[in-house]
N, C-alpha and C positions, 0 to 999 in steps of 0.2 A: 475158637474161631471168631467168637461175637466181639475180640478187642479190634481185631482186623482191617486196616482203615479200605477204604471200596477205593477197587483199581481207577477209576476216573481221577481220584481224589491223588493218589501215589504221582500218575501221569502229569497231573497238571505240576506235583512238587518236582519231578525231576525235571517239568520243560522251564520253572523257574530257574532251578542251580543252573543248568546252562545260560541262563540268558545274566546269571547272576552280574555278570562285568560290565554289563551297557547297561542294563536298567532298573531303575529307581525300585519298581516293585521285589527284582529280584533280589537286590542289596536287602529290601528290609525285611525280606521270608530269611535269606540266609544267616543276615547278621545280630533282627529286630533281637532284644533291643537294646539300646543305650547299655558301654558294655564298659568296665575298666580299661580293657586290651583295646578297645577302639583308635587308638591311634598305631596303632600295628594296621589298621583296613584300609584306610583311606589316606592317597597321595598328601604329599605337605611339603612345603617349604621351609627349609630348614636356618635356623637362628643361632647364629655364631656368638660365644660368647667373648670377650673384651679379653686383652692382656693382662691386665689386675685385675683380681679377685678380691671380694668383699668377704671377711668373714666374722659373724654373730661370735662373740664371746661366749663360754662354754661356764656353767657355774658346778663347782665341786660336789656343793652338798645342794640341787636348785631343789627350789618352794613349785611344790605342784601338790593338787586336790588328793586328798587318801580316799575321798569316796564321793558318791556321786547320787545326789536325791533326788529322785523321782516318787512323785505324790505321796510325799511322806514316807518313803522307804529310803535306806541306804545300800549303797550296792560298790563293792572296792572298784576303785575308778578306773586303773589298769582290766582288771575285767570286764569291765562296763564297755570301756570300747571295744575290745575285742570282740564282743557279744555283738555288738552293732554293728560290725564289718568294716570296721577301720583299720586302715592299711599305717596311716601317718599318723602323726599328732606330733606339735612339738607349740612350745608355750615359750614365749621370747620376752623378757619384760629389761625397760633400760639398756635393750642393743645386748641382752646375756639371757640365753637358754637355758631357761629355767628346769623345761623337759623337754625330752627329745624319744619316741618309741616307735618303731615302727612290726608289722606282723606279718605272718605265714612269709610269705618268700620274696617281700617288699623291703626296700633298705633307704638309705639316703639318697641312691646312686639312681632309686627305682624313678622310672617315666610314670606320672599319671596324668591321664587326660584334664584341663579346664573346668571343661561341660563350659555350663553359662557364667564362670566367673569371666571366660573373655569379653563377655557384656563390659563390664569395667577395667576393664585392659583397651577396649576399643574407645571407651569413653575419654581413657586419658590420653589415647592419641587425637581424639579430636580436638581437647587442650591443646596439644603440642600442638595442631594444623593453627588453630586461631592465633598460639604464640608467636608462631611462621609466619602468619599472614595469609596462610595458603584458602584457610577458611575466614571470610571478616566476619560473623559476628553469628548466633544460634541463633539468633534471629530472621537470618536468612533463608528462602523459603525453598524447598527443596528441590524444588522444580529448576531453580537458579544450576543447581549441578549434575539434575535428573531430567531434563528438560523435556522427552519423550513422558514423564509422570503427569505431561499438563493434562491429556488426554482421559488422564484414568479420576481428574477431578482435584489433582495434588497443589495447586495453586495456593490454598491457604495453612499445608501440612510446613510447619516450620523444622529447621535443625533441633529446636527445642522441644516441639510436640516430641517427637524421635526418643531424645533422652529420657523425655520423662513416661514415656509408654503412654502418652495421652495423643497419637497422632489417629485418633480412629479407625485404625487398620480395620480391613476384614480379613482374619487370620484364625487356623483354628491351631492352639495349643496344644495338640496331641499327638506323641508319639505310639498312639495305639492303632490307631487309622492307617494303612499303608498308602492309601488316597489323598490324607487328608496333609495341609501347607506344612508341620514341622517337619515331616517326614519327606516330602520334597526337596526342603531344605536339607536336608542331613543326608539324606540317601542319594539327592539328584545329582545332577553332573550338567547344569547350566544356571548356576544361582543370578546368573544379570538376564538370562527368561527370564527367571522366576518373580524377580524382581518388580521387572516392568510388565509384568500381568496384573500385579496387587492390584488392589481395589479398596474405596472406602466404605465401612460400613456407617459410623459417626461423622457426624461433623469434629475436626482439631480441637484439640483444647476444654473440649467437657469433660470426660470420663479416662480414669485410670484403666487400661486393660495390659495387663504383661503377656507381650507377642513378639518372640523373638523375631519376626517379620523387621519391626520395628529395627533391632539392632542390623540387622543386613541392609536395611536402607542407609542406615550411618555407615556401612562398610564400604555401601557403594559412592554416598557424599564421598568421603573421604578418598577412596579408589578415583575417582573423576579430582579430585583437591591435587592429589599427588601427581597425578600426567603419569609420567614414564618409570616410576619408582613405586614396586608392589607396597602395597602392607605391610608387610612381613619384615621385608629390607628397611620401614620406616620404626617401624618397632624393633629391630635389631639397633636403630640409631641411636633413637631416642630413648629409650627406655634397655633393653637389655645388657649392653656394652656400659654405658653410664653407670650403671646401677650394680657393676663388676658383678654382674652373676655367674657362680661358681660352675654353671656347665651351659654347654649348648643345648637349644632346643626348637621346636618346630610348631607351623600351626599348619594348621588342613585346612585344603583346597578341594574344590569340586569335583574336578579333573585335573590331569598330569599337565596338558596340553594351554598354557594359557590360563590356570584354571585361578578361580577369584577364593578370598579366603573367605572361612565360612568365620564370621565376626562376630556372630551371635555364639559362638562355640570352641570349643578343639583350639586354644593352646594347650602343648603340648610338652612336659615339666617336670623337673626336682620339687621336693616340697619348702626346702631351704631359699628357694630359687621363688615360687610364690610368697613366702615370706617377706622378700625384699621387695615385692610391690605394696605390703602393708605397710613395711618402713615407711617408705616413699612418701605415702599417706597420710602416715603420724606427723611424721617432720615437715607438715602442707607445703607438697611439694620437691621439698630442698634435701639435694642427697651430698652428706659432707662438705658444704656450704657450696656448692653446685645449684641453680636452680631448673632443675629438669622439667618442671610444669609448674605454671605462676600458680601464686598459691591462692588468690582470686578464685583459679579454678576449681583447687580442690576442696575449699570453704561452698563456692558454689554448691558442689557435688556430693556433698557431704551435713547440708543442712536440713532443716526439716520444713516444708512448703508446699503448702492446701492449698494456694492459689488456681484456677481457670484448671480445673478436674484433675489435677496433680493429687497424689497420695500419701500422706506424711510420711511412710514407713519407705518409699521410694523415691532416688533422686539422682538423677544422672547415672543412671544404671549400674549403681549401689544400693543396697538392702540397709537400713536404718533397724534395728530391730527392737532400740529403745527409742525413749525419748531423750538419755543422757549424753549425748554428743557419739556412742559407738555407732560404727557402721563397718559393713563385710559384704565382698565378694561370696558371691552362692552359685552352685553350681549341681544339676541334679546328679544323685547318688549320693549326697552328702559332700558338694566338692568346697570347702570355706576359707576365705581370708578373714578373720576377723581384726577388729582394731578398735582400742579404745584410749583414744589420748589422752583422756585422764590418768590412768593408770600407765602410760607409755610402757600401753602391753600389745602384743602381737600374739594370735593361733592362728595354725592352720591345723584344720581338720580335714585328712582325704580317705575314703571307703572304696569298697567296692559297690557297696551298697550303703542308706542312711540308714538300716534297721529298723529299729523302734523308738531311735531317741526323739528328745525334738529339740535341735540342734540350737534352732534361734535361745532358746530359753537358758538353756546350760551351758552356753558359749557365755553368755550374759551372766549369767552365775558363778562362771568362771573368774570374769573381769571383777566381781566383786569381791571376789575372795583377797582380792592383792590391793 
């Protein structure tokens, strides 16, 4: 009887699960936390894929790692992810899949969530707005498209602070807190409140802090940039149709009703299908002499710069993980794009979980192998 949780305690779990469909807190007793399946919970708008279809060359006998070293140990590589809780894996080098694996009851065919690789999914529609004209310049101050943000002190937060996580947010990074802002964002059902509650804790432009707060304000610039044409329909334009991706897919919204996308998070996808935004990447910009985002931008995006509280390792909401020109989408659970133009190699890496490895380092160990 002493395991027994006290009747108060049971009453209050069962007055959450009813209320679990209106409210934030109840979504994140029932769902907490950050889950594989999470794009099965929450409403989305769905991403039609193009008439032509793009497909990666397939290699006979392809070159991929037989093991896998960690602090001086070796460990067979195929096992290794497995152990870690990887679903996908597949190794593209010169436009030919070198490897291609996936586990327990995951295929090519399978949906996995984003997480925060859509940070850099959001980033290159903001490219695409300034190619348009819809956005003129990162330099633009955000109030210009948030204009109700004058209030909260956002006058000097530029498009620019935004990308590089240097806009002072006061934002708490935790999905452990059911109280606390990441979890408002992911759990709530009115991300444009949410929004225009922020506040600043820094002054712009001193200090790196990564707060997905940050990417939802580019979601919302860009939501006010487009007028009458969601997100989702401008990323079905621009990037998923173009870029012939082999299946449809979706990204999550707040609510059903009107509902704004969650930017910082939740596209929703083949692992083949995130690959071809590494292409994308590689080839700065240009997809089979198409140019889908100037390549300005993805040179921008993609460099290394400690200028006015910027973080070498971060840059336009891309993860730098060296100093040799690689750089990847990352997304929590272990969700990865990797890309290293040197080697015109592409990974993606997706889990259920990231285990024990450490991703950055052996993704990069990877790249060196070839």
């Amino acid at each position: 009887m002493k395991n027994l949780r006290p009747l108060p305690f049971l009453l209050f779990l069962a007055l959450i699960a009813t209320t679990a469909n209106s409210c934030k807190l109840g979504r994140f007793v029932i769902y907490n936390f950050a889950d594989i399946k999470d794009h099965k919970k929450f409403p989305a708008r769905d991403i039609e894929k193009g008439k032509e279809t793009f497909q990666f060359s397939v290699a006979e006998d392809g070159k991929a790692p037989k093991v896998v070293t960690v602090k001086d140990q070796n460990y067979p590589f195929e096992a290794y992810l497995e152990d870690n809780k990887t679903v996908a894996f597949i190794i593209i080098r010169n436009d030919t899949i070198q490897y291609e694996n996936y586990w327990g009851k995951y295929d090519k065919e399978s949906i996995v969530p984003s997480f925060s690789m859509a940070k850099s999914f959001t980033s290159i529609l903001i490219g695409c707005a300034i190619d348009d004209q819809l956005i003129q310049s990162v330099n633009d101050p955000v109030t210009g498209y948030i204009p109700e943000l004058a209030e909260n002190g956002f006058d000097e937060v530029t498009i620019a602070h935004l990308l590089q996580m240097t806009s002072g947010l006061d934002f708490k990074e935790s999905y452990i807190n059911p109280f606390g802002d990441a979890a408002t964002f992911y759990y709530g059902r009115n991300l444009r409140k949410a929004v225009g509650k922020m506040k600043l804790e820094d002054k712009p432009g001193e200090r790196f802090d990564y707060v997905s707060g940050s990417t939802q304000l580019l979601g919302l610039v860009l939501e006010r940039a487009l007028k009458d044409q969601t997100i989702t329909s401008y990323l079905e334009e621009k990037i998923w149709k173009p870029l012939e991706m082999e299946y449809d897919a979706s990204w999550s919204i707040d609510r059903k009703k009107n509902g704004m996308e969650k930017t910082f998070c939740c596209v929703n996808a083949r692992a083949r299908d995130y690959a071809k935004i590494g292409r994308l990447y590689l080839n700065k910009g240009n997809w089979n002499g198409r140019q889908i985002v100037s390549e300005q931008w993805v040179n921008q995006s993609t460099r290394i710069d400690t200028t006015n509280g910027s973080a070498w390792y971060y840059q336009y909401q891309w993860w730098l993980p060296t100093k040799s020109g690689d750089f990847m989408a990352q997304g929590i659970l272990g969700q990865y794009i990797y890309v290293h133009p040197e080697k015109n190699l592409i990974i993606v890496r997706l889990g259920k979980k990231s285990g024990d490895a450490d991703w950055w380092s052996l993704l990069s160990s990877f790249g060196k192998a070839y």
